[in-house]
C-alpha positions, 0 to 999 in steps of 0.5 A: 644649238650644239648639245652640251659635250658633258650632258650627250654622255650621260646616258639619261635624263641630266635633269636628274643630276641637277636634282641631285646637286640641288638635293645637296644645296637645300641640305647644307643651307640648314645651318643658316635655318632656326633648326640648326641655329637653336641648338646654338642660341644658348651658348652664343648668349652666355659667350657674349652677355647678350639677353634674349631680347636683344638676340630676338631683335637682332635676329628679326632685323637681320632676316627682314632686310635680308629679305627685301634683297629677294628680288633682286636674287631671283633677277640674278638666278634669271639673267646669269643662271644656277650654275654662277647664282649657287656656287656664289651663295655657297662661298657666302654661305660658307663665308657667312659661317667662319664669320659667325664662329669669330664673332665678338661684338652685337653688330658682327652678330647682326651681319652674320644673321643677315648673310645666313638668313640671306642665304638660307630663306632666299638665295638657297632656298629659291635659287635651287627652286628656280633651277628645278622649274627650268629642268622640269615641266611636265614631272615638275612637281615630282622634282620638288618632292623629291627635293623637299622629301630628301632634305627633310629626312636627311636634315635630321641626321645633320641636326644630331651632328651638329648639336653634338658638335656643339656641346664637345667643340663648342658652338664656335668651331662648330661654324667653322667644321659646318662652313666646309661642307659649303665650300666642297659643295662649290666645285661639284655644282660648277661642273654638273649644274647648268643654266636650263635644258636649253643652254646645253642643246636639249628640252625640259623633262625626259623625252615622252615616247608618243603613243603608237598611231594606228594600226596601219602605221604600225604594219608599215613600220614593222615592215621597215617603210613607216617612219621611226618612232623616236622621231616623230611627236603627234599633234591633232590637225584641223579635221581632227586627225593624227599628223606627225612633225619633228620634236621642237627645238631647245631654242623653241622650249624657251620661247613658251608663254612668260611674265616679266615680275613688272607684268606679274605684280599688275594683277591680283594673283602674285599679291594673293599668293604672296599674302597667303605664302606670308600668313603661312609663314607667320603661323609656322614660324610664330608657332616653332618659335614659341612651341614650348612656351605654347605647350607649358602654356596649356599644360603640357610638358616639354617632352611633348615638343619630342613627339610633334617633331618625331612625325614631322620629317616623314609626313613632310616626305610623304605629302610632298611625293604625294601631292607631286604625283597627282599634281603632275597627273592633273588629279590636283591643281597646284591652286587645290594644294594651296587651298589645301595647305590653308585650310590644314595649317588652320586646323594646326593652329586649332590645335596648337591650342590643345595639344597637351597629350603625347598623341596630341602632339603626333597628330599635330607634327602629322598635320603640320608635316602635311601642311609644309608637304603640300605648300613647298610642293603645289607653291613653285609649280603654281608659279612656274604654270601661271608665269611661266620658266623665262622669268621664274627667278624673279617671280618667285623672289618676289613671293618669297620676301613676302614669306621670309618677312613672315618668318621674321615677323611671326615670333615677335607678333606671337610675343607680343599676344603672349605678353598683352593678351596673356595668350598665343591663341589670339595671334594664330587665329588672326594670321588663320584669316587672311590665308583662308580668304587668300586660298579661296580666292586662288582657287576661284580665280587661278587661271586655266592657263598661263596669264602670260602677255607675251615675251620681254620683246612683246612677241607673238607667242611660238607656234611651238607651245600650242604644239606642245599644248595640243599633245599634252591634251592629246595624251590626258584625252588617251590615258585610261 
């Protein structure tokens, strides 16, 4: 396959440049998220004499059925590609938005919440996310640390612009003044993202320069007799000795282990995760919702909610980088994080309970952050290792209408404990148990390796992935 002509002139990695655009499609699909949305509610419920009950309802159905459309977004992202799937969430986004701010009726209200749900917990959240799983193998999870850390210090910026634009333009023009960064967002994406490394004539991750042979081969090559470096990767024979053979193809890469998503929900492991990744959202969204509600409940005042979100952003950045690092030097599994990310969003929960003092509320935003660090970092490359690139749209989609149904059920579940329990603690500590056991069962049954059954045609698998397998070995075995 000939290399693509945009892709040979830049003189690094092109997976970076699609990290970068993807850094911009996450940033501007936060106006479709509760964090940008909350500064609007109030506004929106005097403009249209709606009640907050109403508004609650309207905004749960709109984020639940835009969420069993998941699926179907993440077979688009695998059959047609990022570079058509995200500039047409973006003219919906966008789209969605201008809608938004003409609004006069309850049920436009109900197809705006559809279509900006739809695009910011789904298609923009996982197409970007899909991308990335595509460009990179080997440094997957610095690529979505990168992504998270940058989003969610930069979101914050957004947010003091937004709420500002709000209270002097009023919440109308502000859907409109937000909708054009969408809509520029469009071009840029078309030229510079691409399908996967393949379509344009090279391999996922930047080249690896293989370790030196012995000494013998050096003295030939510095004679000039010995073969070029850059030309050849390493591979164990047989008898357990060094031979070298030619890199493999980009029409190869792809023909690495992969499960269709109708393989994938036959087993246990898509199911665990996808409870977990529900139970995770339940607690989080539950608990955003409700935060002052919470804190009054236990005393505290609601300057107290200023200083959980202080800390969040950056232990958000900082647990994502990372846990990317050691993920991607095998010092953490991507089933540890998860594990992990439970057992800290359980301790949150805990702390929910008593968070009453200004120290409280840091500890807490600092946990909390750890806990979205680890979970929106080890969750893609799970997926990504367990099932493999071909297919990772679909798969992904699947889990995620799991977590956009438990962002959509976690408020209303809370606000029923509050009103016929008289507390919030019951329904985090029920939505603690189901993702406690999930993380122990994913730690003890993840697979080792791929579960792949094979490609959609049922071939063997290329000889080229236990090439590829062998020097990854080859280089953990030799790195000090």
């Amino acid at each position: 396959m000939a290399t693509d002509a945009c892709v040979k002139r830049i003189p690094f990695f092109y997976g970076w440049l699609v990290l970068g655009m993807c850094v911009f499609v996450k940033l501007f699909k936060v106006f479709g998220q509760n964090s940008m949305m909350v500064f609007s509610i109030p506004a929106i419920m005097e403009d249209l004499q709606i009640s907050r009950s109403k508004l609650s309802v309207l905004f749960t159905i709109g984020t639940m059925s835009s969420a069993a459309c998941q699926p179907l977004m993440g077979m688009m992202v695998d059959s047609l590609g990022a570079r058509i799937c995200i500039p047409l969430g973006l003219c919906v986004l966008g789209s969605a938005l201008v809608l938004f701010g003409t609004i006069t009726r309850h049920w436009q209200l109900l197809l705006a919440f559809f279509a900006l749900r739809g695009c910011a917990m789904g298609a923009l959240e996982l197409w970007p996310n899909t991308c990335l799983g595509q460009w990179f193998v080997r440094l997957r999870g610095l690529a979505m640390a990168v992504q998270l850390s940058a989003y969610n210090i930069l979101q914050g910026f957004i947010a003091i612009a937004y709420n500002h634009s709000v209270h002097t333009h009023g919440w109308r023009k502000t859907q409109w003044i937000a909708a054009l960064a969408p809509f520029a967002l469009i071009l840029p994406v078309i030229i510079i993202v691409r399908k996967n490394p393949e379509s344009c004539g090279t391999t996922p991750d930047p080249p690896l320069k293989p370790k030196s042979p012995p000494s013998s081969t050096s003295t030939e090559k510095d004679n000039g007799t010995g073969p070029n470096e850059t030309e050849m990767h390493v591979k164990p024979t047989t008898e357990g000795e060094l031979e070298t053979q030619a890199p493999p193809s980009p029409a190869a890469s792809m023909d690495e282990p992969s499960t269709t998503l109708k393989q994938a929900v036959k087993g246990p492991m898509l199911w665990t995760v996808a409870l977990l990744g529900f139970s995770l959202f339940c607690i989080g969204a539950g608990s955003d919702f409700h935060l002052m509600g919470m804190i009054s409940e236990i005393g505290g005042t609601y300057n107290l909610a200023s200083f959980v979100y202080l800390p969040l952003g950056w232990t958000v950045a900082f647990s994502s980088v990372t846990s990317g690092l050691l993920i991607d030097r095998h010092k953490l599994t991507p089933s540890h994080g998860l594990a992990l990310c439970s057992c800290i969003a359980a301790l949150c929960a805990f702390g929910a309970t008593v968070c009453s003092t200004w120290w409280s509320g840091i500890t807490y935003g600092c946990f909390r952050g750890c806990s979205i660090g680890l979970y929106y970092t080890s969750y893609p490359v799970f997926v990504a290792r367990v099932y493999g690139r071909k297919y990772l749209g679909s798969v992904a989609g699947f889990v995620q209408m799991f977590t956009t149904w438990g962002a959509g059920i976690g408020p209303i579940v809370f606000a029923f404990a509050k009103d016929y329990q008289g507390t919030f603690r019951w329904a985090l500590y029920a939505f603690c148990v189901p993702s406690l056991i999930c993380a122990v069962f994913v730690v003890v049954f993840a697979p080792a390796k791929p579960v792949a059954v094979g490609n959609a045609g049922g071939r063997a698998r290329h000889p080229a992935a236990s090439k590829r397998e062998a020097y990854s070995q080859l280089e953990e075995e030799e790195a000090p």
